[in-house]
Backbone and ligand atoms as CSV (ligand in chain L), in Angstrom:
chain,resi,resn,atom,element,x,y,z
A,1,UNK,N,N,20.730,110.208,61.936
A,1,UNK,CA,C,20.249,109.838,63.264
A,1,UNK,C,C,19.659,111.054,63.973
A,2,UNK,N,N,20.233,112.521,63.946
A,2,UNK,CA,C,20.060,113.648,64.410
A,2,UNK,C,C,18.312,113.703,64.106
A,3,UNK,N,N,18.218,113.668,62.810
A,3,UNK,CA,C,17.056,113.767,62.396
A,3,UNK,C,C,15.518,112.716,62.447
A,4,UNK,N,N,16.070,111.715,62.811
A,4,UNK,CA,C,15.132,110.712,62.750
A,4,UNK,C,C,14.884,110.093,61.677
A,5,UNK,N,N,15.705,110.146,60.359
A,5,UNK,CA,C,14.934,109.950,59.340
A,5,UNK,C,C,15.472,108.185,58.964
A,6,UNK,N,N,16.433,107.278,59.635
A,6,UNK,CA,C,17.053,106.266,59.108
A,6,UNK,C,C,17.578,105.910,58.146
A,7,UNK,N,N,18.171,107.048,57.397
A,7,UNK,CA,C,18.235,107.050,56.302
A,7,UNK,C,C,19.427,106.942,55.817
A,8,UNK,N,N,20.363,106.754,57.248
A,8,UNK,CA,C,22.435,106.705,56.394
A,8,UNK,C,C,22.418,105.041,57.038
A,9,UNK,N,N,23.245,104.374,55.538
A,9,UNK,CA,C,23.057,102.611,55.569
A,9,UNK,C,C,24.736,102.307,55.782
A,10,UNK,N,N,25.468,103.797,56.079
A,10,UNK,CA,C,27.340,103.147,56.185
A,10,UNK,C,C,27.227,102.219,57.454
A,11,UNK,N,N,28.920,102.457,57.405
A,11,UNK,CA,C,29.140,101.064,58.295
A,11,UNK,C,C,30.404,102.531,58.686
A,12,UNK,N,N,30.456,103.063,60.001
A,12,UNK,CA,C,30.992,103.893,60.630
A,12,UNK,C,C,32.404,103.348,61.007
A,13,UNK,N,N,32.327,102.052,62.012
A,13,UNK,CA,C,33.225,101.491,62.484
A,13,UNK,C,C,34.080,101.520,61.471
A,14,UNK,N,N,34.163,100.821,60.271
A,14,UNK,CA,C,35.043,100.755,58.852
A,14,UNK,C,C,35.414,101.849,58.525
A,15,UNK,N,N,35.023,102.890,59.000
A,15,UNK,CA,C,35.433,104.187,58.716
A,15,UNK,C,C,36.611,104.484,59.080
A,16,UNK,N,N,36.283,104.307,60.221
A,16,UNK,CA,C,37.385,104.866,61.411
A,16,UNK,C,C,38.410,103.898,62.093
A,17,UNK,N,N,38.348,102.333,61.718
A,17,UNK,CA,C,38.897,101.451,62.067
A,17,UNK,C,C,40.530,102.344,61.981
A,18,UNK,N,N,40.567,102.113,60.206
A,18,UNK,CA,C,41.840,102.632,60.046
A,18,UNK,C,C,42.515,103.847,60.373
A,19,UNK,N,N,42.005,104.472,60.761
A,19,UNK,CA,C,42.714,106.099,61.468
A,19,UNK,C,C,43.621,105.911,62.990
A,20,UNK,N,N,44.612,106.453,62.873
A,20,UNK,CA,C,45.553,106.679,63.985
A,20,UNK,C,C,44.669,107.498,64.889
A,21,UNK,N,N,43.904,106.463,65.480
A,21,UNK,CA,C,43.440,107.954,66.543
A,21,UNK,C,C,43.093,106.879,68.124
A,22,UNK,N,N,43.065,107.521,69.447
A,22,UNK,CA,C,42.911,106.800,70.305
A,22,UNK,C,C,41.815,107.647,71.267
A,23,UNK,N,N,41.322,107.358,72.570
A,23,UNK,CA,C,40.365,108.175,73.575
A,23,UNK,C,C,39.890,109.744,73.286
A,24,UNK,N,N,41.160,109.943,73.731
A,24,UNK,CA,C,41.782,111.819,73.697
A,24,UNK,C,C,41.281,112.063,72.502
A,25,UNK,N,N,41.233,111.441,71.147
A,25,UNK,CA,C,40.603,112.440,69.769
A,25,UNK,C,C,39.331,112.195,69.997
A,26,UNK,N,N,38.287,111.089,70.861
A,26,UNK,CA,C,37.092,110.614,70.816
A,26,UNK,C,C,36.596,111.915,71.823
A,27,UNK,N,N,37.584,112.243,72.772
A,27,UNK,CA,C,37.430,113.244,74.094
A,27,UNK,C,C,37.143,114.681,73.119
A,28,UNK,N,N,38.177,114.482,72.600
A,28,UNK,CA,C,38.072,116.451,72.082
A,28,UNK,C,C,37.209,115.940,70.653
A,29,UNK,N,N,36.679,115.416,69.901
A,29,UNK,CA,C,35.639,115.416,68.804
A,29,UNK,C,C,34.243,115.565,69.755
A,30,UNK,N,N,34.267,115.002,70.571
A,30,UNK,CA,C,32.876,115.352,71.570
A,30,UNK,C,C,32.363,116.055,72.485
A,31,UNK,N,N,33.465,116.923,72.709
A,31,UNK,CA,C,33.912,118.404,72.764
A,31,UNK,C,C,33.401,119.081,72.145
A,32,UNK,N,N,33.644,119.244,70.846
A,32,UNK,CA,C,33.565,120.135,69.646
A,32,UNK,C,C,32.226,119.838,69.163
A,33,UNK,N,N,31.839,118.636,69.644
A,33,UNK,CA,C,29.783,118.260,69.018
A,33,UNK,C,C,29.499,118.875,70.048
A,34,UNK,N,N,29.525,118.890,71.149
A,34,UNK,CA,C,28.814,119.410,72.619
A,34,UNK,C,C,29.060,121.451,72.140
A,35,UNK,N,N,29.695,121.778,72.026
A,35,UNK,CA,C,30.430,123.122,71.680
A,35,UNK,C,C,29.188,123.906,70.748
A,36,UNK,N,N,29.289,122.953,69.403
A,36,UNK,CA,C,28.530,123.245,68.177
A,36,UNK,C,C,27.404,122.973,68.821
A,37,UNK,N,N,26.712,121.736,68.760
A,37,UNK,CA,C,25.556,121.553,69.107
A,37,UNK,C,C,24.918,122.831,69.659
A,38,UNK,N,N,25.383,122.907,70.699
A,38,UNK,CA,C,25.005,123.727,72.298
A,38,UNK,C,C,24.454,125.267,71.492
A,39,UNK,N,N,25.852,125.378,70.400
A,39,UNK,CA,C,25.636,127.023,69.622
A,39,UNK,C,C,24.425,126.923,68.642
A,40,UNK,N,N,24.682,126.184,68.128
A,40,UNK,CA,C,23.351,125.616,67.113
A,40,UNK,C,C,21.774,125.889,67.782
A,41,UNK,N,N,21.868,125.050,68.899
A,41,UNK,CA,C,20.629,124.254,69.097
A,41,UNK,C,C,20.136,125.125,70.194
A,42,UNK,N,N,20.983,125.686,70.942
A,42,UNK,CA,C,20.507,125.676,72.517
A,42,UNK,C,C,21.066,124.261,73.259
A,43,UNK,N,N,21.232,124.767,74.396
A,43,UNK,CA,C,21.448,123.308,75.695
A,43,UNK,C,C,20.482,122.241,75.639
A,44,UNK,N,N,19.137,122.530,75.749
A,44,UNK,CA,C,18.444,120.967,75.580
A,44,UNK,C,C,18.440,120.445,74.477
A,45,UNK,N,N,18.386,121.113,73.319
A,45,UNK,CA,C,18.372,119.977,72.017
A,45,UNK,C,C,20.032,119.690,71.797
A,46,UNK,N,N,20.631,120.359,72.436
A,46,UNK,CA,C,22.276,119.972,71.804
A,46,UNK,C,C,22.664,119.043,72.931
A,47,UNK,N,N,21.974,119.068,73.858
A,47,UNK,CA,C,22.229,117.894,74.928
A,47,UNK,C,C,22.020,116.342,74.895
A,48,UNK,N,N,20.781,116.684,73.688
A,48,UNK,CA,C,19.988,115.380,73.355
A,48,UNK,C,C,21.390,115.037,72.482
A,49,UNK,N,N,21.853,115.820,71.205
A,49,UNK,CA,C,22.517,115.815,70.368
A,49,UNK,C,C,24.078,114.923,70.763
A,50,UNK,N,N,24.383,115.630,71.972
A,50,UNK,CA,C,25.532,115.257,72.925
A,50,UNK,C,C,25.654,113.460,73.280
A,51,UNK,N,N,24.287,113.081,73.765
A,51,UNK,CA,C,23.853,112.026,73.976
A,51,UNK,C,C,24.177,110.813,73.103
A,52,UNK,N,N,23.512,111.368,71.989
A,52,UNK,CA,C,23.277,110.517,70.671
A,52,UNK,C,C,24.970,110.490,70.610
A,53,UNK,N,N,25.730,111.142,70.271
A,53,UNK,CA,C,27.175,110.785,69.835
A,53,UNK,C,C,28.370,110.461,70.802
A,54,UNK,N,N,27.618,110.540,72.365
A,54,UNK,CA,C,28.251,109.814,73.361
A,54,UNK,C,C,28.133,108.113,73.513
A,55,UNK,N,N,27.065,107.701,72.918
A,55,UNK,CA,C,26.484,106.320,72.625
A,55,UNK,C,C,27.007,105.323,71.614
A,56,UNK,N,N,27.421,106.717,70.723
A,56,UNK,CA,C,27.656,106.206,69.358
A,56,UNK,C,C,29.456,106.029,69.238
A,57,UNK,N,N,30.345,106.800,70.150
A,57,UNK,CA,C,31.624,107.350,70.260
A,57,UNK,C,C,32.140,105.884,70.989
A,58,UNK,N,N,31.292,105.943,71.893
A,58,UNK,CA,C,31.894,104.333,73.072
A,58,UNK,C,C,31.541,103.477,72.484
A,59,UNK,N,N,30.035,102.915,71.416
A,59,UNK,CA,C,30.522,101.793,70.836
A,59,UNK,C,C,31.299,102.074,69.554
A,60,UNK,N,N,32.297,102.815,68.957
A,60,UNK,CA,C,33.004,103.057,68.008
A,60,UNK,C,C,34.395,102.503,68.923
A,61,UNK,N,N,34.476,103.359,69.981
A,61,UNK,CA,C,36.017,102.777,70.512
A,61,UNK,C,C,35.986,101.406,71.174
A,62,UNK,N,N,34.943,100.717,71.475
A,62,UNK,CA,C,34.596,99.594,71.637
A,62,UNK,C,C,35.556,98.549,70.722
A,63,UNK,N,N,34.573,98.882,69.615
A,63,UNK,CA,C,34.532,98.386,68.306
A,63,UNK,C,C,36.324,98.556,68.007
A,64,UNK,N,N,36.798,99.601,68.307
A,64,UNK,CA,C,38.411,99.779,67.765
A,64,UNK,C,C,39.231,99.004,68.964
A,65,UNK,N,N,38.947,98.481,70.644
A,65,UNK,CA,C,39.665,97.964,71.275
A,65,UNK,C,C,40.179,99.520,72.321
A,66,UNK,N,N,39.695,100.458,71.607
A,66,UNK,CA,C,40.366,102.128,72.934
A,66,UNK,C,C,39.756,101.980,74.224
A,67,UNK,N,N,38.596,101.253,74.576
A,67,UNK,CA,C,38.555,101.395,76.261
A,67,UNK,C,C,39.060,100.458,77.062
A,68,UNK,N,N,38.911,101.004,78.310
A,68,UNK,CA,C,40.104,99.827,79.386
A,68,UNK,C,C,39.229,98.462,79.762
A,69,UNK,N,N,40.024,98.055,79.825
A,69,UNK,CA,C,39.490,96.649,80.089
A,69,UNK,C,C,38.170,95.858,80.787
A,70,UNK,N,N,37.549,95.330,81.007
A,70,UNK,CA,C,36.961,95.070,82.018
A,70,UNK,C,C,35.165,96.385,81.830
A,71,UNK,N,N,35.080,96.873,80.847
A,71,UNK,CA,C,33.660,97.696,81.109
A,71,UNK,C,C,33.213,97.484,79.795
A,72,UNK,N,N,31.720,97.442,79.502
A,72,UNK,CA,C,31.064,97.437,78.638
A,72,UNK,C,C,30.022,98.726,78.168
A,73,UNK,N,N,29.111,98.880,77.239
A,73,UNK,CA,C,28.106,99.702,76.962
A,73,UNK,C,C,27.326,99.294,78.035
A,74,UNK,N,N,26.801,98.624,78.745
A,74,UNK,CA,C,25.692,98.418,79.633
A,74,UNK,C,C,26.141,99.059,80.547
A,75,UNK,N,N,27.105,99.396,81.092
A,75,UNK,CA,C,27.807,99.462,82.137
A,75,UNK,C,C,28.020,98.170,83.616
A,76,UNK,N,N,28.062,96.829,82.866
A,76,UNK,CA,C,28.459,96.031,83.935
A,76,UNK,C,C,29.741,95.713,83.864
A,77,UNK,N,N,30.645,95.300,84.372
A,77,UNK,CA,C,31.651,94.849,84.159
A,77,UNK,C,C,32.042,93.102,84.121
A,78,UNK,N,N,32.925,93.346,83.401
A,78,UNK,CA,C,33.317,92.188,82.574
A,78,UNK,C,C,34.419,91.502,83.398
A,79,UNK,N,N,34.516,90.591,84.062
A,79,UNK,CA,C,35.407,90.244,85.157
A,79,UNK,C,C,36.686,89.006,84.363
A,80,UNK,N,N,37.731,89.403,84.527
A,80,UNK,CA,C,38.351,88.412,83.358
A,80,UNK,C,C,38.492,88.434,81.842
A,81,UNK,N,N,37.728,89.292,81.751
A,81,UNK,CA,C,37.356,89.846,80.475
A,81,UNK,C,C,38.936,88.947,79.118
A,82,UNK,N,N,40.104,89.773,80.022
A,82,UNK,CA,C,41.576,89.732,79.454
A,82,UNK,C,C,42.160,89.591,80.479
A,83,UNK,N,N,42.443,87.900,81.238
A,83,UNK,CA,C,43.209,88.013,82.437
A,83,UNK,C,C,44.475,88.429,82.410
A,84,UNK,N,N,45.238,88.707,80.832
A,84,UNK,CA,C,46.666,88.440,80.628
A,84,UNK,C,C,46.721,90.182,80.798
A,85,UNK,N,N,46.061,90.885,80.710
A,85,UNK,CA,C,46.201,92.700,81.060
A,85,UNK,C,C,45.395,93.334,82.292
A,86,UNK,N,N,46.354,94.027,82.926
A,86,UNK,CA,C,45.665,94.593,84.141
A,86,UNK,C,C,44.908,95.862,83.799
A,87,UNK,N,N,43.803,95.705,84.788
A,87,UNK,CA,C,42.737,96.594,84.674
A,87,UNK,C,C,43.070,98.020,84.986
A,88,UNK,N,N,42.035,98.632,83.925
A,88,UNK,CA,C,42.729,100.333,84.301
A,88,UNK,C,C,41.509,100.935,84.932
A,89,UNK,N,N,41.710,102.104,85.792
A,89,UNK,CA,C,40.548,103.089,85.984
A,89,UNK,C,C,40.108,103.247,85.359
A,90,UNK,N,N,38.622,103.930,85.775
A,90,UNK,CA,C,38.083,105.222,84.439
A,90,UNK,C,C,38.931,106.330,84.524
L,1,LIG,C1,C,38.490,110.842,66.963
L,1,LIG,C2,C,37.326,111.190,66.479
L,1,LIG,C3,C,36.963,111.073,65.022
L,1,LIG,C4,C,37.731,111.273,63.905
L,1,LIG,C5,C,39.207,111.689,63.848
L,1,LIG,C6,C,36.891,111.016,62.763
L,1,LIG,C7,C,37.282,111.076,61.449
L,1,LIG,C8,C,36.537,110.682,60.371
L,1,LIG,C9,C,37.007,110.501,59.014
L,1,LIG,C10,C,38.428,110.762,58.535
L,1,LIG,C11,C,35.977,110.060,58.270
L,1,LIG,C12,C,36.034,109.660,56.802
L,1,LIG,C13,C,35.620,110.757,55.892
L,1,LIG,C14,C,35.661,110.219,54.472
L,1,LIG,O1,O,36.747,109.867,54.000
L,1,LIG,O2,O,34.604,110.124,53.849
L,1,LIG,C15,C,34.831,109.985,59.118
L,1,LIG,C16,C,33.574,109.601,58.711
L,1,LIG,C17,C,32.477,109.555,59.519
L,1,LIG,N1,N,32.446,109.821,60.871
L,1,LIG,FE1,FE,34.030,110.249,62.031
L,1,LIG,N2,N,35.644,110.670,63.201
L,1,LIG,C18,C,35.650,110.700,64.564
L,1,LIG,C19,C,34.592,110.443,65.416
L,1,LIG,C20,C,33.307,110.226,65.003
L,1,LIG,C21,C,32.159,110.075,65.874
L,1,LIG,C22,C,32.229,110.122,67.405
L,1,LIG,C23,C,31.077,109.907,65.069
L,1,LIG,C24,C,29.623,109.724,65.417
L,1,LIG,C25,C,29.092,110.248,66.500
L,1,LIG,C26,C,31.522,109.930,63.707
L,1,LIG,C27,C,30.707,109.768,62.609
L,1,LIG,C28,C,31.159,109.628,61.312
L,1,LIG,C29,C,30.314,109.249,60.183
L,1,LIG,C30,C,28.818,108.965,60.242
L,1,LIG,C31,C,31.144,109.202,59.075
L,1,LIG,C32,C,30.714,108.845,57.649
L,1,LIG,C33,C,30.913,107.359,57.430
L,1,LIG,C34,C,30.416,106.966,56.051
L,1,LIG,O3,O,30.862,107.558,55.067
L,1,LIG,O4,O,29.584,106.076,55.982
L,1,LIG,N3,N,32.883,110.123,63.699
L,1,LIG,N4,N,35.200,110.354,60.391
């Protein structure tokens, strides 16, 4: 994706379904891309870089059930979404 080239055909989510991991490892792995990137690239291309795996991180925890209730990728919210669990902050 970094590259433009379309060229990786996995299935990510399946990746990571099974791993013990929750927010906080999604928090500090995107950390550590923002970190690298930034050393790598410079700030604007590691920003772009930042981007791309901030997009990609929220629909992964999506996909696993890790964000709070009630918000989507679009950013509208989902009203009822799960009446049986109360809604959390960001
Ligand atoms: C809590 C954070 C994360 C952990 C602990 C984690 C861990 C892992 C592990 C264990 C694998 C499997 C390696 C293997 O057995 O081949 C993997 C694969 C992969 N991860 Fe992550 N990951 C995390 C977040 C992310 C994020 C945010 C991205 C994308 C921005 C990402 C992209 C990938 C990709 C593309 C693969 C390869 C999947 C494939 O083989 O098709 N990961 N990751």
């Amino acid at each position: 994706m970094a590259l433009g080239t379309r060229s990786y055909h996995g299935n990510p989510l399946a990746m990571h379904l099974p791993l013990p991991i929750n927010s906080g490892h999604f928090q500090q792995w995107l950390a550590l891309w923002q970190q690298t990137t930034r050393d790598v690239l410079g700030e604007d291309l590691g920003n772009h870089m930042l981007d791309y795996a901030k997009r990609i991180a929220r629909g992964m925890q999506m996909g696993m059930d890790l964000l709070p209730r009630g918000h989507n990728t679009l950013g509208i919210p989902v009203f009822n979404a799960r009446p049986d669990q109360p809604e959390q902050a960001d």
